[in-house]
C-alpha positions as CSV (number, residue, x, y, z in Angstrom):
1,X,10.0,48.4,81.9
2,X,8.2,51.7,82.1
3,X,10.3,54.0,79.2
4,X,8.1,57.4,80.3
5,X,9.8,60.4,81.8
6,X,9.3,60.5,85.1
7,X,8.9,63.4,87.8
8,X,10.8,65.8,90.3
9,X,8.6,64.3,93.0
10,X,7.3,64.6,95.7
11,X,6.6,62.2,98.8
12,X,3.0,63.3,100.3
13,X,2.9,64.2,104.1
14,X,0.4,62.6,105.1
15,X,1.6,62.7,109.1
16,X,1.6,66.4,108.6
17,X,-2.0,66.5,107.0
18,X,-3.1,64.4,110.0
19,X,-1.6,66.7,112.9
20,X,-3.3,69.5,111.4
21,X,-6.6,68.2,112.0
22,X,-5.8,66.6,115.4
23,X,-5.7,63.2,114.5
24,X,-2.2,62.0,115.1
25,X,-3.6,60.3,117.7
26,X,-5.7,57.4,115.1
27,X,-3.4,54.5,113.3
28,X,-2.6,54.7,110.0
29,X,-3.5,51.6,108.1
30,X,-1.7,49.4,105.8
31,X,-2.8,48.2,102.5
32,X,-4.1,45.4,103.9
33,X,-6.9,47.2,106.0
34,X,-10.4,46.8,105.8
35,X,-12.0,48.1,103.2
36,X,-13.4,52.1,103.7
37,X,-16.1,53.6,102.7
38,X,-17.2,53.4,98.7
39,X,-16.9,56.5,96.8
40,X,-13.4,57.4,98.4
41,X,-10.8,54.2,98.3
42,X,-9.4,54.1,94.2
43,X,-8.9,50.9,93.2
44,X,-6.1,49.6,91.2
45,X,-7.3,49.3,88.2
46,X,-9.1,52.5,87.8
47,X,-5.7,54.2,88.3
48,X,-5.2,55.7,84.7
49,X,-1.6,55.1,83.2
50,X,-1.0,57.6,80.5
51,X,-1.9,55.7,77.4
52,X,-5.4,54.7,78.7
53,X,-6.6,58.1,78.5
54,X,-6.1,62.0,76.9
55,X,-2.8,63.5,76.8
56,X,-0.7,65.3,79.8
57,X,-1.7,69.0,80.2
58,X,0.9,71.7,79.9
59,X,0.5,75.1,80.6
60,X,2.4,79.0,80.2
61,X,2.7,80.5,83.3
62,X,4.2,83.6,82.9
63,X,6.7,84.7,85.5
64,X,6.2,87.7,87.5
65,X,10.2,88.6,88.1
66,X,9.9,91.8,89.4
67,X,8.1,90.2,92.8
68,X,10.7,86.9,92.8
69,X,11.8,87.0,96.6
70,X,15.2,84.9,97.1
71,X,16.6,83.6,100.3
72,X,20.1,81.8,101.4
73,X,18.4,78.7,103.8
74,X,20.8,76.5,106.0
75,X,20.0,73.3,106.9
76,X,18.3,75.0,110.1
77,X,15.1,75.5,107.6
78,X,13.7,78.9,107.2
79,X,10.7,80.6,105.4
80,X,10.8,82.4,102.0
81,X,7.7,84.9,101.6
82,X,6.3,86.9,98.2
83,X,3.3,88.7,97.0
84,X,1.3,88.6,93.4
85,X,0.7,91.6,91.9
86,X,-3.3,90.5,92.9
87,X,-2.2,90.9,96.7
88,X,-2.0,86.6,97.0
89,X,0.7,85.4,100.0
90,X,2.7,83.1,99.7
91,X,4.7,81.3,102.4
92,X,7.3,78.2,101.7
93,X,8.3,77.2,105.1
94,X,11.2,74.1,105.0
95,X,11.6,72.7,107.9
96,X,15.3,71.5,109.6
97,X,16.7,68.8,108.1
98,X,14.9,70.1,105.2
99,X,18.2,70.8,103.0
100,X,21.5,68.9,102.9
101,X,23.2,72.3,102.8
102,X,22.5,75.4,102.8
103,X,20.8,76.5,99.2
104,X,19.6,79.9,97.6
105,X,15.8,79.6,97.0
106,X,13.7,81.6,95.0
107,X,10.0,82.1,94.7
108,X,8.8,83.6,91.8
109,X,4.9,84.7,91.8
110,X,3.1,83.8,88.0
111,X,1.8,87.2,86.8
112,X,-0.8,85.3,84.2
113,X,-1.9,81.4,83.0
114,X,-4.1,82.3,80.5
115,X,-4.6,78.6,79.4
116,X,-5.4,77.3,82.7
117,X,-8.1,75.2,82.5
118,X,-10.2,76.5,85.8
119,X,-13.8,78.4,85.0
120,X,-12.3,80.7,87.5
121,X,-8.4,81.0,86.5
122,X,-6.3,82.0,89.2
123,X,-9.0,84.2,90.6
124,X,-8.0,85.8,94.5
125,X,-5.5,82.9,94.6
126,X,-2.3,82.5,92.1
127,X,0.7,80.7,91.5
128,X,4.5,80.6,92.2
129,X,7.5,78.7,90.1
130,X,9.9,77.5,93.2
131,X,14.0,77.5,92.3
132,X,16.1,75.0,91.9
133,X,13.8,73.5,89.9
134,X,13.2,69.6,90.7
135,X,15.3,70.8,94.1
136,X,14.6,67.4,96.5
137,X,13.9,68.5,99.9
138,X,14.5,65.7,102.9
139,X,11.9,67.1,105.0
140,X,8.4,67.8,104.1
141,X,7.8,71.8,103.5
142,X,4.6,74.0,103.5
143,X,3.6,76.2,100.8
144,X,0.7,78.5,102.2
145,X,-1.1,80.4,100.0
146,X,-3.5,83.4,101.4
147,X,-5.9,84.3,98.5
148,X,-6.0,88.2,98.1
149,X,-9.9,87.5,97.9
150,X,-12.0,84.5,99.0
151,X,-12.1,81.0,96.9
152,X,-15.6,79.3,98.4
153,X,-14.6,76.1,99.1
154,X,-16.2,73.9,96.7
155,X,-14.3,75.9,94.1
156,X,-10.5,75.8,95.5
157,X,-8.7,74.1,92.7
158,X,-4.9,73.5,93.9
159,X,-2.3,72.4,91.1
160,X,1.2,71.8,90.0
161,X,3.3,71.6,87.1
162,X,7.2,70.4,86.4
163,X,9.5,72.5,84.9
164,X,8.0,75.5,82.4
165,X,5.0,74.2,82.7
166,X,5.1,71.0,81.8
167,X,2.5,67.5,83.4
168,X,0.0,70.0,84.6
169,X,-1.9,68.5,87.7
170,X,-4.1,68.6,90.3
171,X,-2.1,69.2,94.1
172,X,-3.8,67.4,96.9
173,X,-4.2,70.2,100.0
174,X,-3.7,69.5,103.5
175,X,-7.1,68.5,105.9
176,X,-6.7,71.7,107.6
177,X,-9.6,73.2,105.9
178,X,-9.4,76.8,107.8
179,X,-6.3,77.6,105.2
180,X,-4.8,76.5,101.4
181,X,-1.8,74.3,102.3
182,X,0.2,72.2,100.0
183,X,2.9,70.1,101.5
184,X,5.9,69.8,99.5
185,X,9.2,67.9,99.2
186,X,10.4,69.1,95.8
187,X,10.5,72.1,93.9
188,X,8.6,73.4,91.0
189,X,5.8,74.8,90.2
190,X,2.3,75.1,92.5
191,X,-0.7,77.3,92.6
192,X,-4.4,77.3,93.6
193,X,-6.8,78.8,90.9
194,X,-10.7,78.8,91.2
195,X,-12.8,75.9,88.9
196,X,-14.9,73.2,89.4
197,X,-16.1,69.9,90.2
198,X,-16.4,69.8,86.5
199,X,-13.3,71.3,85.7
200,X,-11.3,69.0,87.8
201,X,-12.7,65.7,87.1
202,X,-12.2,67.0,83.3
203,X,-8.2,67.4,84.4
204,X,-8.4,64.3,86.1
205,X,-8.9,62.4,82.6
206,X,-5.5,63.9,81.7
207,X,-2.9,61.7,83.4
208,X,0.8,63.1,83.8
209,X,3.3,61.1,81.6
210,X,5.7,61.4,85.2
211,X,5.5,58.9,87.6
212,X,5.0,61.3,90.9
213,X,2.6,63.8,89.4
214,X,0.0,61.0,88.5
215,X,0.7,59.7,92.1
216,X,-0.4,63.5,93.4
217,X,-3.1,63.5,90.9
218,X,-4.8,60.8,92.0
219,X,-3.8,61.4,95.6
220,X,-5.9,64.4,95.5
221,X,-8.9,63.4,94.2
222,X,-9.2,61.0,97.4
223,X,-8.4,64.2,99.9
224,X,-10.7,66.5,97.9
225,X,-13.4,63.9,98.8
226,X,-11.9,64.0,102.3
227,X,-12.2,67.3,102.8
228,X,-15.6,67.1,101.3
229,X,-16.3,64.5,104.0
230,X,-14.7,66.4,107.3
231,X,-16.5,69.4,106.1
232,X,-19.5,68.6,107.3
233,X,-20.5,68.5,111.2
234,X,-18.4,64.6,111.7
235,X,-18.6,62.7,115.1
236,X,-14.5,61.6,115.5
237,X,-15.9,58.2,115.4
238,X,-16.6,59.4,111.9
239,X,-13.3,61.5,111.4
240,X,-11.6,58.5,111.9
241,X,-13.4,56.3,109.7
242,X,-12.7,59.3,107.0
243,X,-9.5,59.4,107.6
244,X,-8.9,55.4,107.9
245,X,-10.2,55.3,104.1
246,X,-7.6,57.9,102.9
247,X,-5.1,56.7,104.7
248,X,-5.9,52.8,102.5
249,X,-6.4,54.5,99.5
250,X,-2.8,56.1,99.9
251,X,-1.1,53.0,100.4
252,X,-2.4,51.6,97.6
253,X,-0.7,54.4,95.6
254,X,2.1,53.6,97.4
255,X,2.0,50.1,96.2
256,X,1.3,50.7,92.8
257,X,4.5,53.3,92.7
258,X,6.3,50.6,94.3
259,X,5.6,47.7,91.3
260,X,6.8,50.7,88.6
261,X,10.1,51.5,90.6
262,X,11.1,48.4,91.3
263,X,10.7,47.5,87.1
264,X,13.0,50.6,86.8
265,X,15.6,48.6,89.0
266,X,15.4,45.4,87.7
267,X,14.5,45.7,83.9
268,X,13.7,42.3,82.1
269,X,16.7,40.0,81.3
270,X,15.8,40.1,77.6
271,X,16.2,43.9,78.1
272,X,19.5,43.9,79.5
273,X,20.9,41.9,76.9
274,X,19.5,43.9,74.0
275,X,19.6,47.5,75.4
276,X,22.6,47.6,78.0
277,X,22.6,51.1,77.9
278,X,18.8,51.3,79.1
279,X,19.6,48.9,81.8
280,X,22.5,50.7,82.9
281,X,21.6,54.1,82.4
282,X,18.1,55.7,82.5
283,X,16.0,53.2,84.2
284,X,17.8,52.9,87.0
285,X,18.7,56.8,88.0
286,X,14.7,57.0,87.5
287,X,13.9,54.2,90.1
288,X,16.6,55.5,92.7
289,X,15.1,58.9,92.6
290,X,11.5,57.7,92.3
291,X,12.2,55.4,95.5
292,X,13.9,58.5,97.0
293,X,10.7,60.2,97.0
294,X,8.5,57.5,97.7
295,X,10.0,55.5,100.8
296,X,9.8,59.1,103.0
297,X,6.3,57.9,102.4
298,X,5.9,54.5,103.9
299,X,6.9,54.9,107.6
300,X,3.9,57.0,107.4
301,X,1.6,55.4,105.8
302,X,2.6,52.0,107.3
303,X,3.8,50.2,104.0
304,X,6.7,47.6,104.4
305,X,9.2,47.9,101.9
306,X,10.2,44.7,100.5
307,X,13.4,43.4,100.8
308,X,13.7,43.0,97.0
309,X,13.8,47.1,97.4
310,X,17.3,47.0,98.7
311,X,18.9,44.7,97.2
312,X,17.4,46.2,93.7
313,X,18.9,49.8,94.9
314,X,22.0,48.2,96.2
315,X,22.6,46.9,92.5
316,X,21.7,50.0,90.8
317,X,23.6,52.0,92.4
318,X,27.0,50.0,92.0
319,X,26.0,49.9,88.1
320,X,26.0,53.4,88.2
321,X,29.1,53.8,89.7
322,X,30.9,51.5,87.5
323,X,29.2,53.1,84.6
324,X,30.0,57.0,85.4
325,X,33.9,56.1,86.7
326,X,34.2,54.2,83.0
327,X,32.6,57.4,80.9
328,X,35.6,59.5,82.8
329,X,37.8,59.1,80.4
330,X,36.0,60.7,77.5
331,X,34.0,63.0,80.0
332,X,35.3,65.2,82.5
333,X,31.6,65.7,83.3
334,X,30.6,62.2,84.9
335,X,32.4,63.8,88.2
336,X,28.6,65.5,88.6
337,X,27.3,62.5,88.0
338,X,29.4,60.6,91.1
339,X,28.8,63.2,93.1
340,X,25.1,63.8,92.3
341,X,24.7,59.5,93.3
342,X,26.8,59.7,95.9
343,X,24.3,62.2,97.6
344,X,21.0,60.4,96.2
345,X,22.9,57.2,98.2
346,X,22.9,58.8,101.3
347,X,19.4,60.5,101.2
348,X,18.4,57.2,100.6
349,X,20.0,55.7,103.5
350,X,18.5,58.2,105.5
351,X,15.1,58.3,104.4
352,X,14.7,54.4,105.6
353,X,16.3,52.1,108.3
354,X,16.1,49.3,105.7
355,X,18.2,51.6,103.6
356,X,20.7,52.3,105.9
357,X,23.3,49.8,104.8
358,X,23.3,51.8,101.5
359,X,25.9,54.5,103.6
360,X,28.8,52.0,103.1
361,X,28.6,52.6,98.9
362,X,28.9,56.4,99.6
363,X,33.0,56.1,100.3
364,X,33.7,54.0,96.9
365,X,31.3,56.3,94.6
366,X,33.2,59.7,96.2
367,X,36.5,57.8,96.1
368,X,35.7,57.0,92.0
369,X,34.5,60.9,91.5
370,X,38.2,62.0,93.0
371,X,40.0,59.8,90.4
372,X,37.8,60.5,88.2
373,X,39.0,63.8,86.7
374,X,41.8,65.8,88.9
375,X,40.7,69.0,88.8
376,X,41.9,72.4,89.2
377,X,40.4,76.1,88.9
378,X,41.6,78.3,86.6
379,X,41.5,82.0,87.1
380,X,42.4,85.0,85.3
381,X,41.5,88.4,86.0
382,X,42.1,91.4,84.1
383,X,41.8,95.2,85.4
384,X,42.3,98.2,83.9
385,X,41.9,102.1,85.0
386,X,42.4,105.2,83.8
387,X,44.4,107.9,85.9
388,X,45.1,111.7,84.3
389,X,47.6,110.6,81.6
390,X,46.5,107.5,80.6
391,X,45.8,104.2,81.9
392,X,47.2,101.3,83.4
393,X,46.7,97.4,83.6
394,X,47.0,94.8,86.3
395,X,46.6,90.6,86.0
396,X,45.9,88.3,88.5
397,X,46.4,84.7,87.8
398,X,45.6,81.5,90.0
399,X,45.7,77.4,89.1
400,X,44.1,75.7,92.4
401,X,44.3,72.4,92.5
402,X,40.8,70.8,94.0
403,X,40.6,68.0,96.0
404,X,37.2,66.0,96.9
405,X,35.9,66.7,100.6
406,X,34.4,63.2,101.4
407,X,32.8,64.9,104.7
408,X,31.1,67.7,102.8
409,X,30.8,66.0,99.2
410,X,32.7,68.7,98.0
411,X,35.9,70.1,96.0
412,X,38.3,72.4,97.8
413,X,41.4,73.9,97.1
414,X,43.9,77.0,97.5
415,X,46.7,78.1,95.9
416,X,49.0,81.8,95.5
417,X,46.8,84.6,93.9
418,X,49.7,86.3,91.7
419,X,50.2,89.4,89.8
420,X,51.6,88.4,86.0
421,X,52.1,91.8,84.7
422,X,51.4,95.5,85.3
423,X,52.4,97.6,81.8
424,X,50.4,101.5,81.6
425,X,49.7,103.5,78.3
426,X,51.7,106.0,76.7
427,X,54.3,103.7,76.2
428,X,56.5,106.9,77.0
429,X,55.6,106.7,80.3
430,X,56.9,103.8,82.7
431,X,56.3,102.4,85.5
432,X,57.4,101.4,89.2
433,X,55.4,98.6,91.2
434,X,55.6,96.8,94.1
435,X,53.3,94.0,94.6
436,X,51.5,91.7,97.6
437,X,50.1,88.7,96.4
438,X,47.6,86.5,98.2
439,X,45.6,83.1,98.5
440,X,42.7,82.1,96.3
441,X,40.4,79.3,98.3
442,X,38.0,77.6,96.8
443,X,35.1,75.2,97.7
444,X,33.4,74.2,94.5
445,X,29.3,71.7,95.3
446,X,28.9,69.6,92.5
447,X,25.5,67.6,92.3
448,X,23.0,69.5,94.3
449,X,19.9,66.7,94.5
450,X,18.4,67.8,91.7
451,X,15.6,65.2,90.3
452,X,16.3,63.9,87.1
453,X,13.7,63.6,84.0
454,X,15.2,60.4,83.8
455,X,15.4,61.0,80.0
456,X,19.3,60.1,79.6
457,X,22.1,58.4,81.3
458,X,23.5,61.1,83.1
459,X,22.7,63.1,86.6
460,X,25.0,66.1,85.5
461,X,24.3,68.9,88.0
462,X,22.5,71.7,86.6
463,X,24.8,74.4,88.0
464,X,28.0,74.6,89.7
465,X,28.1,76.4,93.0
466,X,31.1,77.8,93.6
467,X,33.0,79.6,96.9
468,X,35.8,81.4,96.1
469,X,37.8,83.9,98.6
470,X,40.5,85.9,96.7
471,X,42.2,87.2,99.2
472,X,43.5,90.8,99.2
473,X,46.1,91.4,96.7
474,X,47.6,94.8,97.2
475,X,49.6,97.1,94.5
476,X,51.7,99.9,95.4
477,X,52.2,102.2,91.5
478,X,53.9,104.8,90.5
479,X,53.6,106.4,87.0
480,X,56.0,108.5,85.6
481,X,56.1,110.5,82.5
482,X,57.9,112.8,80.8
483,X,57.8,116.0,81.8
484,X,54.7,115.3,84.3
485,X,54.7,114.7,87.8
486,X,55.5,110.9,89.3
487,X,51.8,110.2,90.6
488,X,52.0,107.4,92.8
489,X,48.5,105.7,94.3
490,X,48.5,102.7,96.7
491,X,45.3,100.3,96.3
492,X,43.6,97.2,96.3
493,X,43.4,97.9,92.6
494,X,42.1,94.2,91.9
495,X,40.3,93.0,94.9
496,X,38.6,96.3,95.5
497,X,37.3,96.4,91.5
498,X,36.0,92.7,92.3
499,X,34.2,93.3,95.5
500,X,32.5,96.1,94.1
501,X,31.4,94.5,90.9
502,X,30.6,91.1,92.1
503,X,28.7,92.5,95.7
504,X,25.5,90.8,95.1
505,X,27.5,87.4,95.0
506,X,29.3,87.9,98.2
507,X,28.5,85.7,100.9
508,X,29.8,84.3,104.6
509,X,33.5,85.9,103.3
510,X,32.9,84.2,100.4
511,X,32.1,85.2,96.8
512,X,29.2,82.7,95.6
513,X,29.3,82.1,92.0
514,X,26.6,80.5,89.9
515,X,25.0,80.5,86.3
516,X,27.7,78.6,84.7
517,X,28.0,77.8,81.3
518,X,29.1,74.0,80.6
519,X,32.4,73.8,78.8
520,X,33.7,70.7,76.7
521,X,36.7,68.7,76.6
522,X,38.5,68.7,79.4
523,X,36.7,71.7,80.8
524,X,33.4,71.1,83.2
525,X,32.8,74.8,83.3
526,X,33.1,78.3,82.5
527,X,32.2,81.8,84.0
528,X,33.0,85.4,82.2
529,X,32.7,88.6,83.9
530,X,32.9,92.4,82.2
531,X,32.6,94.3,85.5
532,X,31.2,97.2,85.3
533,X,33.9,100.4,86.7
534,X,32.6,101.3,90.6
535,X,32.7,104.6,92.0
536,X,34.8,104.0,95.0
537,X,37.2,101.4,92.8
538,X,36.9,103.0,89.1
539,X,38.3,100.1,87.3
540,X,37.2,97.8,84.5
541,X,37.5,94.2,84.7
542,X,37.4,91.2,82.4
543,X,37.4,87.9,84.7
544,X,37.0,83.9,83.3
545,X,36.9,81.7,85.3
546,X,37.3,77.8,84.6
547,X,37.0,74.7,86.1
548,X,38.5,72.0,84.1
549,X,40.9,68.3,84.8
550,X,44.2,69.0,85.9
């Protein structure tokens, strides 16, 4: 059984490489083809597994926040642009279908890697760290990048990374050789610096300890000698024979991924008897991701997927489900975890027809993640403000219940938005105040697809994304002191201070709220606020915010 981690992957397009260059029109080949030219087709055995050679590379790219561009994209796709500080473009282009709902991305531009090993470093071209990290898109994106000056051909390096920097590799580009194109399905980290023949077969020595950035590695020395090849003045006769050896020395990849995942999903007995909790836990989350990524291959490339496939990921996934409904108890937080499977089983049944029968798990794993932990939203909301004689205080309370949306594999929920007390200081004053209270709605996304490292049991989401709507809850107040004039105001004294301090989050009549902090016992998560006082609503705020089992 393979025990290294393995990667937030990615599935290479080769049908999009192909219709860039006008070539849709020649057959892929299976593994089983005729042999292609020599010097291009890899052969098993010389494939490198991590142990045969020098350690993974990692690198320091330092982010360039200032240029990060952000972007809200539905499931209708979209395109995210930013600009280095050396004038580079970048373009990220996901295509519909792309997302299973709609997601914030950001591209951040890398401002310096001064340990990347190119001659050239980044050179005219650069880098950008894509958010969420390890994000699995279900439609292959585009990732353009327009040097701010020339890379000469025979020194465009392209490259990728996983997390902060970590299984540096070499990034197979497109055949379009008129621009730098990487086709993506995941998100991290990607770049194009300037090095080498040298410098990249010295990189190549250094395999990846993941499972889909040695894939890409070696993926990419076969299209660099492709593009090598079509650069030169080719007959199509000779185009396709090109392209026929690429297309063979892909599906052996394929095939050699294939053997690894499907020892991730069925472990050796001797394994499962010692080491349950390997059998059940780590191995196979790794080899449903991993075949995730990999079967949006084979239609492409022309690979069958053995019916030993299904069955394998039929059986893994109804372990997992067994084994996240029975951590409940103990864990609030396996909910993620059933939600985050629930949505890698239906990408998988739509990434394959032979998957498709994967669908009818979905309803039991959601149905487990609703008895799984009841849960409810807890929100308290505290407002202050001064006025000429002193100041005053307002609470807002809410318990929502959430329920799971099977249809949109999410939690929702509403319940009353109430005022618990209104008290204002000097005590010698007092006070008269009528109140409107309101609904709180919630919709709360647990499990984005978010590839695993595969280095523990669990799929816990890495964030919580939650909607909330907090209606408008009005307060009519009058103050009166001793000896001073009644002064009386009428305002949205708590709504208005939220909408004002949390403006950045609002969105579609919703507030979005992320960056949670995970909570323990019986509480998933947690979310403070210290608003700062707004000139139109001059109030401060102290908001938390929970999400916990009822």
């Amino acid at each position: 059984m393979s025990t290294s981690k393995h990667p937030r992957s990615i599935a290479w397009g080769i049908g999009a490489v192909l219709a860039s260059i006008g070539l849709m029109n020649y057959p892929l080949i299976s593994a089983n083809s005729s042999c292609p030219a020599p010097g291009l087709r890899l052969a098993l055995h010389a494939i490198q597994k991590p142990a045969d050679g020098p350690a993974p590379l990692a690198i320091t790219p330092a982010l360039d926040t200032a240029r990060a561009a952000s972007a809200i994209i539905t499931t209708d796709g979209g395109t995210l642009t930013a600009t280095a500080a050396n004038g580079a473009l970048f373009a990220l282009t996901i295509p519909k279908g792309g997302l299973v709902d709609q997601q914030s991305i950001t591209m951040t531009p890398v401002a310096s890697i001064p340990d990347l090993p190119f001659g050239g470093g980044v050179a005219g071209g650069g880098a950008v760290q894509l958010a969420p990290e390890g994000l699995i898109l279900m439609e292959t994106a585009t990732l353009v990048i327009q040097p701010a000056s020339p890379i000469s051909f025979d020194q465009q390096a392209p490259f990728g990374w996983v997390n902060a920097g970590d299984d540096f590799h070499l990034f197979p580009l497109t055949l379009d050789l008129t621009t730098i194109t990487l086709n993506i399905d995941h998100l991290d980290g990607y770049g194009v610096g300037s090095g080498s023949s040298t410098d990249r077969q010295t990189i190549a020595a250094h395999q990846p300890s993941r499972l889909q950035p040695r894939r890409e590695q070696n993926a990419e020395i076969a299209v660099d000698t492709a593009r090598n090849k079509l650069a030169g003045n080719l007959t199509k006769k000779q185009q396709k024979k090109v392209i026929k050896a690429l297309n063979a020395t892909l599906s052996d990849l394929f095939q050699a991924d294939l053997v690894i995942i499907e020892s991730e999903l069925t472990p050796p007995k001797a394994n499962k008897e010692q080491h349950p909790e390997i059998f059940d836990g780590a191995s196979l989350l790794c080899g449903l991701t991993d075949l995730l990524k990999l079967v949006r291959d084979q239609s492409e490339l022309g690979v069958p997927l053995p019916s030993d496939a299904v069955t394998q990921a039929t059986f893994a996934i109804s372990t997992l489900t067994t084994q996240y409904f029975d951590a409940c108890e103990e864990n609030v937080l396996s909910v993620g975890s059933l939600i985050s499977l629930a949505r890698i089983t239906s990408s998988l049944a739509r990434a394959d027809s032979r998957l498709a029968g994967l669908a009818s798990q979905v309803p039991d794993i959601l149905d487990k993640a609703n008895n799984c932990a009841k849960l409810q939203l807890i929100f308290n909301s505290n407002i202050s403000a001064s006025f000429q004689y002193g100041t005053y205080f307002v609470s807002m309370h809410a318990e929502v219940p959430l329920k799971l949306d099977a249809v949109h594999n999410e939690f929702d929920g509403q319940a009353a938005m109430t005022h618990l007390n209104f008290y204002v200081i000097p005590k010698l004053c007092s006070v008269v105040t009528s109140s409107i209270d309101d609904t709180c709605r919630v919709f709360l996304k647990l499990g984005n697809l978010i590839a695993t490292d595969c280095d523990s049991n669990t799929a816990y989401p890495k964030d919580y994304d939650l909607y909330i709507d907090i209606g408008s809850p009005l307060e009519t107040v009058t103050v009166v002191c001793p000896f001073i004039p009644s002064v009386t105001t009428t305002k949205e004294i708590w709504v208005g201070q939220f909408n004002c301090s949390h403006a950045a989050d609002y969105y579609s009549g919703l507030f979005r709220i992320q960056g949670w902090t995970t909570g323990e016992g019986d509480v998933l998560a947690t979310k403070d606020y210290v608003g700062v006082p707004c000139k139109e609503n001059p109030f401060d705020e102290d908001t938390t915010i929970e999400v916990r089992r009822q």
